[in-house]
KEFIBA-676376 format. One record per residue (C-alpha): residue in one letter; chain; x, y, z negated. Coordinates in Angstrom, 1 decimal. Layout:
<atoms>
ATOM   type   mol       c1       c2       c3
ATOM      A     A        X        Y        Z
...
</atoms>
This chain:
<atoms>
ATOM   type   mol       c1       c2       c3
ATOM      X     A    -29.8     -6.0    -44.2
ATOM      X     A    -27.8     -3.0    -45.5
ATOM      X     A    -30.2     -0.3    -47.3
ATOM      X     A    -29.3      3.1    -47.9
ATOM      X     A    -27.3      3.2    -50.7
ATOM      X     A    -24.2      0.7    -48.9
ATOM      X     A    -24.6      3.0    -45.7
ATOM      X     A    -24.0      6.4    -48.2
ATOM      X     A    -21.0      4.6    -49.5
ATOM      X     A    -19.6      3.5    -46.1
ATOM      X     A    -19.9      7.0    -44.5
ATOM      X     A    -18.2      8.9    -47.3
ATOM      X     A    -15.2      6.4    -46.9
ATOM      X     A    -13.2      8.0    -43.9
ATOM      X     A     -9.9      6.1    -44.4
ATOM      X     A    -11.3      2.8    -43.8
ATOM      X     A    -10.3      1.0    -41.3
ATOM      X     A    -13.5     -1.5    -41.7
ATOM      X     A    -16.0      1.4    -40.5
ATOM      X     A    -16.4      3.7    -37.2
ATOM      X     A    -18.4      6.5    -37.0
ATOM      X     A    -19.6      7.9    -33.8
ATOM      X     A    -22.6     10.6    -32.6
ATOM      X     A    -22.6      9.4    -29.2
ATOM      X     A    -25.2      7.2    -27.7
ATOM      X     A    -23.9      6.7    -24.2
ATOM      X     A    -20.3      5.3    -24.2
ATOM      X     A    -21.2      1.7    -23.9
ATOM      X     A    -17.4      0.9    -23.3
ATOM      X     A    -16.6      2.8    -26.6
ATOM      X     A    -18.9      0.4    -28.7
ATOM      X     A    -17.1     -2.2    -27.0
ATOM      X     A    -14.3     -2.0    -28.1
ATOM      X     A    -15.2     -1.0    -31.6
ATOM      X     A    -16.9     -4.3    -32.0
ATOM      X     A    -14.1     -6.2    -29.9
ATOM      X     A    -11.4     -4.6    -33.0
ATOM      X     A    -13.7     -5.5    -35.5
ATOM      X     A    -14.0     -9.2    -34.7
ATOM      X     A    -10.3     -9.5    -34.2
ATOM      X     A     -9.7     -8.6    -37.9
ATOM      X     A     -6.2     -7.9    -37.6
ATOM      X     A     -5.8     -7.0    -41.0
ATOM      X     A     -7.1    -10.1    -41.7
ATOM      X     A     -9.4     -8.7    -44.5
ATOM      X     A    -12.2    -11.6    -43.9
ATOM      X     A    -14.9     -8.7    -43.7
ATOM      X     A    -17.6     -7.4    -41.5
ATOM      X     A    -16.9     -4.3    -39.6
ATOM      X     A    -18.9     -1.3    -39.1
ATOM      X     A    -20.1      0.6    -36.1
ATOM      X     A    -22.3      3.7    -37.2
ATOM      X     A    -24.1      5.9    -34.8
ATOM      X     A    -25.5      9.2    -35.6
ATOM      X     A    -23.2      9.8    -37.9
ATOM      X     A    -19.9     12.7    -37.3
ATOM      X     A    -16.7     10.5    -37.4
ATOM      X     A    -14.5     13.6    -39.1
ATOM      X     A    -16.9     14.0    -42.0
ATOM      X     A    -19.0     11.2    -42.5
ATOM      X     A    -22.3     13.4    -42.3
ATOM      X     A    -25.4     12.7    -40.9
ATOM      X     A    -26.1     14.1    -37.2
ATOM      X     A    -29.9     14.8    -37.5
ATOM      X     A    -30.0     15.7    -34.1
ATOM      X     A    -29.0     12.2    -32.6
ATOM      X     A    -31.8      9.8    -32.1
ATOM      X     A    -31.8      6.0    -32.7
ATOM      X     A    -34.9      4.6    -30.6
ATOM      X     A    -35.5      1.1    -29.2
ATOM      X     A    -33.7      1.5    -26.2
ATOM      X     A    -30.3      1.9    -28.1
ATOM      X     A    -30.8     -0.6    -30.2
ATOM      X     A    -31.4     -3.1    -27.2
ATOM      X     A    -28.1     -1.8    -25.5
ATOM      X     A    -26.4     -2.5    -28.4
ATOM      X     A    -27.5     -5.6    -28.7
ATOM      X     A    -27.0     -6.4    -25.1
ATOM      X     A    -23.1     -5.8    -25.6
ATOM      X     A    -23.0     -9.6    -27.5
ATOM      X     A    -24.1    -10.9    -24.7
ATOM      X     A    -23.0     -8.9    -21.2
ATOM      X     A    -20.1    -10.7    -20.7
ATOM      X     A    -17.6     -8.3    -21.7
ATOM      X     A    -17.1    -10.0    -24.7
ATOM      X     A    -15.0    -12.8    -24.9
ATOM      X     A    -15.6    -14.8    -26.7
ATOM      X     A    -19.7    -13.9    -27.7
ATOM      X     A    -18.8    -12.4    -31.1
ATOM      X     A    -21.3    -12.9    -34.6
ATOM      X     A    -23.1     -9.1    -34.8
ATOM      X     A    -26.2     -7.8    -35.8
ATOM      X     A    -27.9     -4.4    -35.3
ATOM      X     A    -29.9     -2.0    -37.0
ATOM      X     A    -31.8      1.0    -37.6
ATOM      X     A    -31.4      2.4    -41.2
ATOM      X     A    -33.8      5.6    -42.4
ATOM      X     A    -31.3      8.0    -44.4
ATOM      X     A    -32.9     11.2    -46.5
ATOM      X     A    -30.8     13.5    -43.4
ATOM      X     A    -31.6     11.2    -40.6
ATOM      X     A    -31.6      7.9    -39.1
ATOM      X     A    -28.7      5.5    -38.0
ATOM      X     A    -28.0      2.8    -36.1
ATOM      X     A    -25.2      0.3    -37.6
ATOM      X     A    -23.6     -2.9    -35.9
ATOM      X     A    -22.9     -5.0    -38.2
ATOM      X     A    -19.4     -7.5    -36.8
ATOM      X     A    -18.2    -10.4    -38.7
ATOM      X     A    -14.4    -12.1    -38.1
ATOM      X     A    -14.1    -14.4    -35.4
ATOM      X     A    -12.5    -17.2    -36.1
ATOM      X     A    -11.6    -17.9    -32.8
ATOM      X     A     -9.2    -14.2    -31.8
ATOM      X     A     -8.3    -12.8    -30.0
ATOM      X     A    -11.0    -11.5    -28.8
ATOM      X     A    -11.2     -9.3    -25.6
ATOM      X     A    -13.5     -6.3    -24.0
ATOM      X     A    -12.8     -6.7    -20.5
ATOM      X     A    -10.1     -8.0    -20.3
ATOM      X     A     -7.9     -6.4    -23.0
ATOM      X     A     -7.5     -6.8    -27.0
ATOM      X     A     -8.7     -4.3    -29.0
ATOM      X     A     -7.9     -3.9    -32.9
ATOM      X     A     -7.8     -1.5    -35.9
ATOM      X     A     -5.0      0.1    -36.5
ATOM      X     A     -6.1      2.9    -39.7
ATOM      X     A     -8.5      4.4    -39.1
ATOM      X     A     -8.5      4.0    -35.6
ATOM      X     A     -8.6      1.5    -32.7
ATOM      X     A     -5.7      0.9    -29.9
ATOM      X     A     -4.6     -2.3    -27.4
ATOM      X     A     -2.7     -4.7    -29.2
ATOM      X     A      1.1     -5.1    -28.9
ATOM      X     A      2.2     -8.7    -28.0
ATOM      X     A      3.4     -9.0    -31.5
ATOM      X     A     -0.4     -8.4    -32.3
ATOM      X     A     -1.7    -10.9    -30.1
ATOM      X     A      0.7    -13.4    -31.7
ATOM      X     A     -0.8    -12.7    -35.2
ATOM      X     A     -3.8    -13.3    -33.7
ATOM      X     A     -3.3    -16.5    -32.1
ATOM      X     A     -1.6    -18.0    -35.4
ATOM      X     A     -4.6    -16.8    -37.2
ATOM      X     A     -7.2    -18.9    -35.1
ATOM      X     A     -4.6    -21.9    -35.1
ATOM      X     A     -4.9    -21.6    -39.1
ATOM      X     A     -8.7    -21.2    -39.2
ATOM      X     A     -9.2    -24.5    -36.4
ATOM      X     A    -10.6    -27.4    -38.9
ATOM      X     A     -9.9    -30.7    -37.6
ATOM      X     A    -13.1    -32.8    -38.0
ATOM      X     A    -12.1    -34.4    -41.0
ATOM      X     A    -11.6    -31.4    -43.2
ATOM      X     A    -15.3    -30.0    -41.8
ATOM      X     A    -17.4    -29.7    -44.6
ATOM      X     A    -20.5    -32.4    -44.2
ATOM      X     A    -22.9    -29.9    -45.1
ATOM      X     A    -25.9    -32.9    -45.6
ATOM      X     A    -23.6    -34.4    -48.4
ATOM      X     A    -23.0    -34.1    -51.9
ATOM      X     A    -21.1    -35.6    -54.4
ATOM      X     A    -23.4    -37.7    -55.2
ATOM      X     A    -22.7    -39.6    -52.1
ATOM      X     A    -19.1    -40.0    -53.6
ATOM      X     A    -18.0    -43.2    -55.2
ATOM      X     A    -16.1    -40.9    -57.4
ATOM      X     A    -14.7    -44.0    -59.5
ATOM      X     A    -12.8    -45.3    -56.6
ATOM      X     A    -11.3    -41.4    -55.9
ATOM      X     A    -10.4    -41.8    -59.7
ATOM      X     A     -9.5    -44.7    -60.2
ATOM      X     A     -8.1    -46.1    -57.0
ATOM      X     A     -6.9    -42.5    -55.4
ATOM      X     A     -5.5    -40.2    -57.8
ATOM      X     A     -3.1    -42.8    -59.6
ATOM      X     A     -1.5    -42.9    -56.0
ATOM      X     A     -1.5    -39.7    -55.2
ATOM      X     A     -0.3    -38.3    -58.8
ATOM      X     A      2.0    -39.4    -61.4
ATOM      X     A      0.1    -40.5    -64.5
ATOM      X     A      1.8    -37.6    -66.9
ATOM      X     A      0.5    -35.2    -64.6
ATOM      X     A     -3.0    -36.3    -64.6
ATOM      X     A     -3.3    -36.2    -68.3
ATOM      X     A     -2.8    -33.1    -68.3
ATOM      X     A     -5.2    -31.8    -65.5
ATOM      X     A     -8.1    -30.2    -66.5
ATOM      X     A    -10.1    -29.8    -63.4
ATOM      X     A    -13.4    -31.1    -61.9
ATOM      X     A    -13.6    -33.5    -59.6
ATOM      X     A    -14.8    -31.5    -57.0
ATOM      X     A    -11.6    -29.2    -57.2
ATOM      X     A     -9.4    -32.0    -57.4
ATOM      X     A    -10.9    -33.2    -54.2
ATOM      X     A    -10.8    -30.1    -52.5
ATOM      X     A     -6.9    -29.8    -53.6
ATOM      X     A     -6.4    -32.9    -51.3
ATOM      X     A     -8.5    -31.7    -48.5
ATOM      X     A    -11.9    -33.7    -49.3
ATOM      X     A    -14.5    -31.8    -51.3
ATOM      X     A    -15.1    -28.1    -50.3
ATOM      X     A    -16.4    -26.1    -53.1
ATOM      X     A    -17.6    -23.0    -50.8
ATOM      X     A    -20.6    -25.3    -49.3
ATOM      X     A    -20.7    -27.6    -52.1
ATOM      X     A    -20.3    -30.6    -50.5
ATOM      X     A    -17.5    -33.1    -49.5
ATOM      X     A    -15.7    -32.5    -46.4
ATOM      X     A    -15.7    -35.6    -43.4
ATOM      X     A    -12.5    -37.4    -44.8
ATOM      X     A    -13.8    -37.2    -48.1
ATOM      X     A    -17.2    -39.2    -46.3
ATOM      X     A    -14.9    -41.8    -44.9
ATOM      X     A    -12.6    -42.5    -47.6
ATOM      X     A    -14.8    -42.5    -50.4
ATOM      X     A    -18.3    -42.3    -49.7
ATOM      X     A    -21.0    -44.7    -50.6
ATOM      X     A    -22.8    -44.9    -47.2
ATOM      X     A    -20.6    -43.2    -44.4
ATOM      X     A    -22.7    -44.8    -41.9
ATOM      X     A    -25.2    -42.3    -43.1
ATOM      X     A    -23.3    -39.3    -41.6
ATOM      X     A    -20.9    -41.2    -39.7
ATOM      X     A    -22.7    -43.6    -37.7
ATOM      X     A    -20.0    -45.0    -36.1
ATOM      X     A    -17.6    -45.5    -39.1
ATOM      X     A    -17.4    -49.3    -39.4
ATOM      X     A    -15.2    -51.9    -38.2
ATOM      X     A    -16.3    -54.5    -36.0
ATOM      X     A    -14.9    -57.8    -35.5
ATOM      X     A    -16.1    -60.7    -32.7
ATOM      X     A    -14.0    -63.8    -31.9
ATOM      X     A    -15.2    -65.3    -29.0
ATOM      X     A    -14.8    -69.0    -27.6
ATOM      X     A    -12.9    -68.2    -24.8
ATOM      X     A    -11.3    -65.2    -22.3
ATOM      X     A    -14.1    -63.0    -21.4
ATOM      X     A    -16.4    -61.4    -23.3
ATOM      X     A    -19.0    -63.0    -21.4
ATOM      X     A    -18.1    -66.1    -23.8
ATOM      X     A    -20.0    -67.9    -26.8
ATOM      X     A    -19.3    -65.9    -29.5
ATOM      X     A    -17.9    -68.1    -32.4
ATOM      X     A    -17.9    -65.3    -35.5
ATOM      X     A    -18.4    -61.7    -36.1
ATOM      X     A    -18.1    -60.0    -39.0
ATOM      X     A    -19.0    -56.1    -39.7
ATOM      X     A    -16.7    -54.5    -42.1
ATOM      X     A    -19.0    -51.6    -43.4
ATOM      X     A    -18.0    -49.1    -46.2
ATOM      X     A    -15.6    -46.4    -47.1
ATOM      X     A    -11.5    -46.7    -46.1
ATOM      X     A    -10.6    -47.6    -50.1
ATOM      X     A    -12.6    -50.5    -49.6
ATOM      X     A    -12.4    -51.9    -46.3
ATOM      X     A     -8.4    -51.1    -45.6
ATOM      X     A     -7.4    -53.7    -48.4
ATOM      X     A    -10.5    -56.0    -46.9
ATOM      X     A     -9.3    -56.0    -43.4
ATOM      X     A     -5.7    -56.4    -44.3
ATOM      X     A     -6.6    -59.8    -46.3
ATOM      X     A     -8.4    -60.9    -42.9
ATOM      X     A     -5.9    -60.7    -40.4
ATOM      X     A     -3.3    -62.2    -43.3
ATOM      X     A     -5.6    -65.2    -44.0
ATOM      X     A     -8.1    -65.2    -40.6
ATOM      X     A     -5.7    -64.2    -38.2
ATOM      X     A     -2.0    -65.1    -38.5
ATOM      X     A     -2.7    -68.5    -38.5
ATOM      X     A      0.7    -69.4    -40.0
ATOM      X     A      1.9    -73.4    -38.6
ATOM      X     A      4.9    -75.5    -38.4
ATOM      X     A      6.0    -75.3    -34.6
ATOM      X     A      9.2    -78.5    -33.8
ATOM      X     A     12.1    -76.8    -32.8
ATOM      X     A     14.4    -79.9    -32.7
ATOM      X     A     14.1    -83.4    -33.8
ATOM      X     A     15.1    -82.5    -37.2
ATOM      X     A     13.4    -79.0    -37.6
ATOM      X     A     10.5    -76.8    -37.4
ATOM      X     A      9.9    -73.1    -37.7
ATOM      X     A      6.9    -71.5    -38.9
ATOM      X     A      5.5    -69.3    -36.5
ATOM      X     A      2.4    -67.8    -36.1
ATOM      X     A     -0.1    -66.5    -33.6
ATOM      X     A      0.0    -63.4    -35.1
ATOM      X     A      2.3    -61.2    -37.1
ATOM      X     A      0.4    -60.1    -39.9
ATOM      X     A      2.3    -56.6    -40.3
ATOM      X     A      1.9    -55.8    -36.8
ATOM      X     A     -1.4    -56.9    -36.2
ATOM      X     A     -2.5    -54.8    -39.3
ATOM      X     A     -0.6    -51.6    -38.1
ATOM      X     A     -2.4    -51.8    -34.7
ATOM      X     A     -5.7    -52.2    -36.7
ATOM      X     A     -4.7    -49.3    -39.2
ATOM      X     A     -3.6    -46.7    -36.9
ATOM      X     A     -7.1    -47.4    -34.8
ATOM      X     A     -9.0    -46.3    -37.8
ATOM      X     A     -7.1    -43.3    -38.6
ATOM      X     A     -6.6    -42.1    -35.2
ATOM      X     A    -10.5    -42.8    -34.1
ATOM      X     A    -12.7    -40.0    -33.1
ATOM      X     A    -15.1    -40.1    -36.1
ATOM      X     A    -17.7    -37.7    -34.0
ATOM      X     A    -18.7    -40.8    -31.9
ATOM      X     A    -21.3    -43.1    -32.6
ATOM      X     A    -19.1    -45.9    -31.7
ATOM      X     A    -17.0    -48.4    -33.8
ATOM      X     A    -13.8    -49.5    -33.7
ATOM      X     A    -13.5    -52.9    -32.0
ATOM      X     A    -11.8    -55.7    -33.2
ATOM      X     A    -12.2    -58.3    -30.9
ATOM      X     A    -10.3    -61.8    -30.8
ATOM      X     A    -10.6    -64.4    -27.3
ATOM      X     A     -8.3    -67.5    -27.3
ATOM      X     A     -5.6    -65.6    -25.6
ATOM      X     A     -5.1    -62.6    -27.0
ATOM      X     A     -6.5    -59.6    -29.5
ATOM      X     A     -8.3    -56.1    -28.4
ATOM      X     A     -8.8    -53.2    -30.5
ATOM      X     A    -10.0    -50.5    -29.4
ATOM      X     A    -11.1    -47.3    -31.1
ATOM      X     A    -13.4    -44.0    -29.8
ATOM      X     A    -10.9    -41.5    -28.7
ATOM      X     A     -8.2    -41.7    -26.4
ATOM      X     A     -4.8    -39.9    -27.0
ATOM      X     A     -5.0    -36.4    -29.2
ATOM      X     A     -3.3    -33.2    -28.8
ATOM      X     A     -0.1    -33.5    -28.4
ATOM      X     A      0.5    -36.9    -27.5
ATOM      X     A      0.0    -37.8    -23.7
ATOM      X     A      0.8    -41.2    -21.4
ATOM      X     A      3.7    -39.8    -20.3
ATOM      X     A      5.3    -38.8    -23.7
ATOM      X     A      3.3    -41.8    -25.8
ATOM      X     A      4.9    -43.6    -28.1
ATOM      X     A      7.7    -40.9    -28.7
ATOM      X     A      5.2    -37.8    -29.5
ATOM      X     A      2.2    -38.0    -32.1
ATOM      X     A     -0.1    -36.2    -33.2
ATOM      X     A     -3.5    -36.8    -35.7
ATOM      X     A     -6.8    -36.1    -34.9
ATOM      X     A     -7.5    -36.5    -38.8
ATOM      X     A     -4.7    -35.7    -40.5
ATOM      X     A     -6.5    -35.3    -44.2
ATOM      X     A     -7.8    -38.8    -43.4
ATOM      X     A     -4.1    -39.8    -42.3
ATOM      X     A     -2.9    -38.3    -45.5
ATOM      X     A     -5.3    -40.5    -47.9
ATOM      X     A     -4.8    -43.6    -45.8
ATOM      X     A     -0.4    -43.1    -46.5
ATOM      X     A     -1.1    -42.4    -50.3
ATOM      X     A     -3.0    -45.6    -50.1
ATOM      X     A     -0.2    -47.4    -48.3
ATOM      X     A     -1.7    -48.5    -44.8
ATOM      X     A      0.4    -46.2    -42.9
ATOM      X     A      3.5    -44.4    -43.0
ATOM      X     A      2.9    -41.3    -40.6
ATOM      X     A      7.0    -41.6    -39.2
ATOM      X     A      5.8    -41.9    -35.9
ATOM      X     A      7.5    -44.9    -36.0
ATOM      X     A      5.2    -47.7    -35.7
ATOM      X     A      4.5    -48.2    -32.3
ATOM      X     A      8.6    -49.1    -31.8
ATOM      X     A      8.5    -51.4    -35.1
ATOM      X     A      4.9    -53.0    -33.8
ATOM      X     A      6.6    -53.7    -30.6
ATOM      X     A      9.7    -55.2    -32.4
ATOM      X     A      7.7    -57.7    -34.6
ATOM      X     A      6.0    -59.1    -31.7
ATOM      X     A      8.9    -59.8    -29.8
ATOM      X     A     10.7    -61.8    -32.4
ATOM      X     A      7.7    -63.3    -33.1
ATOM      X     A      7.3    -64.8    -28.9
ATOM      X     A      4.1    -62.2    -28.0
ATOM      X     A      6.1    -59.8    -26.1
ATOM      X     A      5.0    -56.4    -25.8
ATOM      X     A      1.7    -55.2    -26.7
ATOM      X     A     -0.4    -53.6    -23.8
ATOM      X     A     -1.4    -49.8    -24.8
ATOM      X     A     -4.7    -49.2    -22.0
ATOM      X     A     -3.6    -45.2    -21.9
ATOM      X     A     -6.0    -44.7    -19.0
ATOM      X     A     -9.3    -44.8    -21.0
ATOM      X     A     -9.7    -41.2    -21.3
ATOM      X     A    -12.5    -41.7    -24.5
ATOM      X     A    -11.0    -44.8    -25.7
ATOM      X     A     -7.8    -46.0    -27.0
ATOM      X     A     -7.2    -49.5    -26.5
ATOM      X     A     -4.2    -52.2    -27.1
ATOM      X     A     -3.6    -55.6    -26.1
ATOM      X     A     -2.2    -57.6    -28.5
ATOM      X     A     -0.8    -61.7    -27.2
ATOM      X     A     -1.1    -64.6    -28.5
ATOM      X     A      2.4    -66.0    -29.4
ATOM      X     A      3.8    -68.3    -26.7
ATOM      X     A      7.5    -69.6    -26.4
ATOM      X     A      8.0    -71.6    -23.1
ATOM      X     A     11.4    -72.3    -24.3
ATOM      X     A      9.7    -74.0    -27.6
ATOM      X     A      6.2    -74.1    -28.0
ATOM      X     A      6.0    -75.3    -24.2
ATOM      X     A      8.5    -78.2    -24.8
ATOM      X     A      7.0    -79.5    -28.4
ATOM      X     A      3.5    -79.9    -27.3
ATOM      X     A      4.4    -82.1    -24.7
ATOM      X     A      6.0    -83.1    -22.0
ATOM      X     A      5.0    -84.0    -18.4
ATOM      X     A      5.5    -87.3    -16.7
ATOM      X     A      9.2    -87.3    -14.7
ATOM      X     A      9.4    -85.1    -12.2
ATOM      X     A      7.8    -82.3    -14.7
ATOM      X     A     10.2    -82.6    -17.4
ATOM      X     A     12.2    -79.8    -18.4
ATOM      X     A     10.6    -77.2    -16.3
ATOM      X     A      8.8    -74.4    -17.4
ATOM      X     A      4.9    -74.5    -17.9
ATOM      X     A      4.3    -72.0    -16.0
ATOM      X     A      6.2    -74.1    -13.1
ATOM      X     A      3.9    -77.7    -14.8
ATOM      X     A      0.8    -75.7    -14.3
ATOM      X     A      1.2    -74.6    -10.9
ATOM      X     A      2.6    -78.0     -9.8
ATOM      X     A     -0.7    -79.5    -11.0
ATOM      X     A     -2.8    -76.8     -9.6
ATOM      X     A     -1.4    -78.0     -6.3
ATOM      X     A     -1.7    -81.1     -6.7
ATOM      X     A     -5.7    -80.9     -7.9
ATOM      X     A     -6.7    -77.4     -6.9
ATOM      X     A    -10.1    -78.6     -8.2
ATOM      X     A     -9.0    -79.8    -12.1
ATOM      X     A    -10.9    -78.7    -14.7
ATOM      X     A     -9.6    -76.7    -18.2
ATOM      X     A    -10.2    -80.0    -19.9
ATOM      X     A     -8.3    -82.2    -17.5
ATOM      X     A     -5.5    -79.4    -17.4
ATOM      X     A     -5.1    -79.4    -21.6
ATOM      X     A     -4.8    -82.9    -21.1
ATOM      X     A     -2.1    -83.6    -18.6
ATOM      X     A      0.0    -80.6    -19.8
ATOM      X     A     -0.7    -82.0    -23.4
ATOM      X     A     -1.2    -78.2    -24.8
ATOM      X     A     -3.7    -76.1    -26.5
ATOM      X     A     -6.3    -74.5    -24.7
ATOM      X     A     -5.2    -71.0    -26.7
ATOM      X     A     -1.5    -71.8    -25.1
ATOM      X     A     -2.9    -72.9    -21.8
ATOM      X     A     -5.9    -69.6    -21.2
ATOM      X     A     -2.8    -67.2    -22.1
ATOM      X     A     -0.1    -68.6    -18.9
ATOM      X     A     -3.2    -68.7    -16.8
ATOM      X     A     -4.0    -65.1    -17.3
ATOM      X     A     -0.6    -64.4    -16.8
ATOM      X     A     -0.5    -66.1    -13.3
ATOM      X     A     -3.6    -64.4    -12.0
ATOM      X     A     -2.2    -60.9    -13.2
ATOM      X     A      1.0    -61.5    -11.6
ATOM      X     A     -0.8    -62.6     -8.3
ATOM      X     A      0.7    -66.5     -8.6
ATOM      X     A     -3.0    -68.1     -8.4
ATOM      X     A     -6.6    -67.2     -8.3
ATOM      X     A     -9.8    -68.7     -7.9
ATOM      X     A    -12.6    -68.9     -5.9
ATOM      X     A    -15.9    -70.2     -5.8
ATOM      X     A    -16.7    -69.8    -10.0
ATOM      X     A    -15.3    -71.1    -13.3
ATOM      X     A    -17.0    -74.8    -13.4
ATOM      X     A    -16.6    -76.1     -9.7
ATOM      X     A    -13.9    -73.2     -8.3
ATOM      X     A    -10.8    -74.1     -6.3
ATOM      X     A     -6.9    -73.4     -7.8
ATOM      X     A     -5.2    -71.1     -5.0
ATOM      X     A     -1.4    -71.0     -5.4
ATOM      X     A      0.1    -67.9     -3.8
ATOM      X     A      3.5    -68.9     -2.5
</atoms>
């Protein structure tokens, strides 16, 4: 509330271009665009405007005669809110008792989100005065809401504080990546303005922003509901399958990145000697640990961190899903992915590169994709379609050419052809064979076997009917 002292001091000032004095009572379209200029802050002094009635606009003095009653007050208000105004602007209104009469002031703070526009048309302060802005205006106004438009991460979390910090791992763990040592010595601020230098305290509020909650908080479940990792491996192709382990990886990012990348490096590579000859073997492995890990890395920085959902990490016999809340951001759409990126939380980006899990060249789609192929997985499968989700496919390894070949060979007439070609010969054969049966006649895992019999039903080779126990083997030729 202003008293009558700050509305002395605002009328004497008639070169500012913060206040507009007025006598009239009538011109709706006038106040308008007062407020409209106001809010628009082109100037970009980060103040309230002023629109005074009752007062002269060439001197500054009190119009006695001018009469400030309910009704005024209501159409003033009512100018928030009529739909001229777009977008509703913050503003408040009232009447102030002077010793030569009484006034009615609006009271408009900056919008964050210019330009705004009075029917149609931008209004803005120019001096003293107001006029349409130029195109060169509207320009400065645009780049000014594109500077003030937070990504989630670097919101302040207004319910936090620093006591909801592990501020030893930000020491500790954080800042000897993100600074070199002889610099460090010699910094002399607080924690809480060496976090907001880095985009994860804010010191206006008081509080840490989101990406300082998800990187280093002590319970970012607590804010974040959804900001976990969880991991199922079930016993077979479906999710309708016993489930054989799960695991929730709970915690802030400085603890769970280098947790989840020891996993899928001891839990999921599954590194084993695979014949290549009679003299040799290779090691291969189901999974390549860097590419697994980058697929797993970029769904946590890229999630949508609103969401109540986590991101899934889910393992079958024939392949691995991961899939994170949010589907492609900004910039980046299916017809321009993997070539165009763009972060949904680039402060939490940021901390998760100084920490080393990712590398933000917009290159690790192509290298993903590279590792796989030498390794025998082929692509991985990016689901673009999802709309609220993101999810990739990543394959088990398979080699016809070796793995096929090593773990055994069919009787005579099967030998040397593909298992793809051994499966659907025996399909013919017994359209009724069981998995079992199957894994033993083609004398291969039943990882190797569930991952060529996917493959066939996607390409439309076989399906079956009548359920998974007793179902006939149809092959489409």
């Amino acid at each position: 509330m202003l008293n009558p002292q700050d509305i002395s001091e605002l009328l004497s000032d008639l070169e500012s271009d913060r206040i507009e004095r007025t006598i009239s009572t009538t011109n709706t379209d006038k106040f308008g665009q007062a407020i409209c200029a106001f809010a628009n802050d082109l100037p970009n002094h980060n103040l309230p405007g002023f629109l005074i009635i009752g007062a002269d606009d060439k001197t500054g003095r009190i119009n006695g005669s001018v009469k400030i009653t309910d009704q005024l007050l209501q159409n003033l208000g009512g100018i928030k809110t009529d739909g001229k105004l777009q977008p509703q602007v913050s503003m408040t209104v009232e009447k102030v008792k002077l010793t030569d009469g009484d006034v009615a002031v609006v009271t408009v703070q900056p919008c964050p989100f210019t330009p705004v526009r009075y029917e149609g048309r931008i209004w803005i302060r120019n001096g003293p005065r107001k006029c349409i802005a130029s195109e060169s205006d509207e320009k400065r106004l645009l780049e000014k809401r594109a500077s003030r438009m937070l990504t989630f991460d670097a919101l302040p979390c207004l319910d936090a504080s620093i006591d909801d910090i592990d501020v030893s791992a930000f020491k500790q763990i954080y800042l000897s990546k993100a600074f070199p040592e002889d610099l460090l010595k010699t910094d002399g601020r607080s924690t809480e303005q060496q976090m907001q230098a880095l985009g994860f305290f804010n010191v206006k509020y008081n509080c840490p922003t989101y990406a300082g909650i998800v990187l280093f908080g002590t319970n970012p479940e607590r804010f974040l509901p959804g900001a976990y990792v969880q991991y199922v491996k079930f016993e077979g192709i479906t999710r309708s399958a016993k489930i054989r382990n799960e695991y929730k990886f709970s915690g802030n990012l400085v603890k769970i990145l280098s947790q989840l990348d020891t996993f899928v490096d001891a839990s999921i590579t599954n590194r084993r000697p695979v014949p290549v000859s009679a003299l040799r073997e290779e090691l291969r492995v189901d999974y390549p640990h860097w590419a697994t890990r980058e697929l797993l890395m970029n769904a946590i920085c890229h999630r949508d961190y609103e969401g109540n959902g986590p991101v899934q990490f889910y393992q079958y016999d024939d392949r691995i899903e991961i899939m994170n809340p949010g589907g492609l951001y900004g910039k980046a759409t299916p017809e321009n992915f993997p070539y165009v990126n763009d972060y949904r939380n680039p402060v939490v980006a940021e901390g998760m590169k100084v920490l080393g899990f990712v590398n933000r060249y917009s290159r690790g789609v192509q290298s993903v994709q590279d590792e796989l192929k030498n390794n025998g997985n082929g692509d991985a499968d990016f689901k673009l379609h999802l709309g609220t989700a993101f999810l990739v496919i990543e394959y088990i390894y398979s080699n016809s050419k070796s793995e096929g070949k090593s773990e055994g060979k069919s009787e005579g007439k099967s030998e040397g052809k593909s298992i793809d070609e051994r499966i659907i010969e025996l399909l013919i054969e017994n359209p009724h064979i069981t998995y079992p049966q199957m894994i033993e006649k083609l004398k291969i895992s039943q990882t190797y076997l569930y991952k060529h019999l996917r493959l066939l039903k996607e390409n439309k080779k076989i399906e079956r009917l009548g359920g998974r126990k007793n179902g006939e083997w149809i092959v489409n030729q």
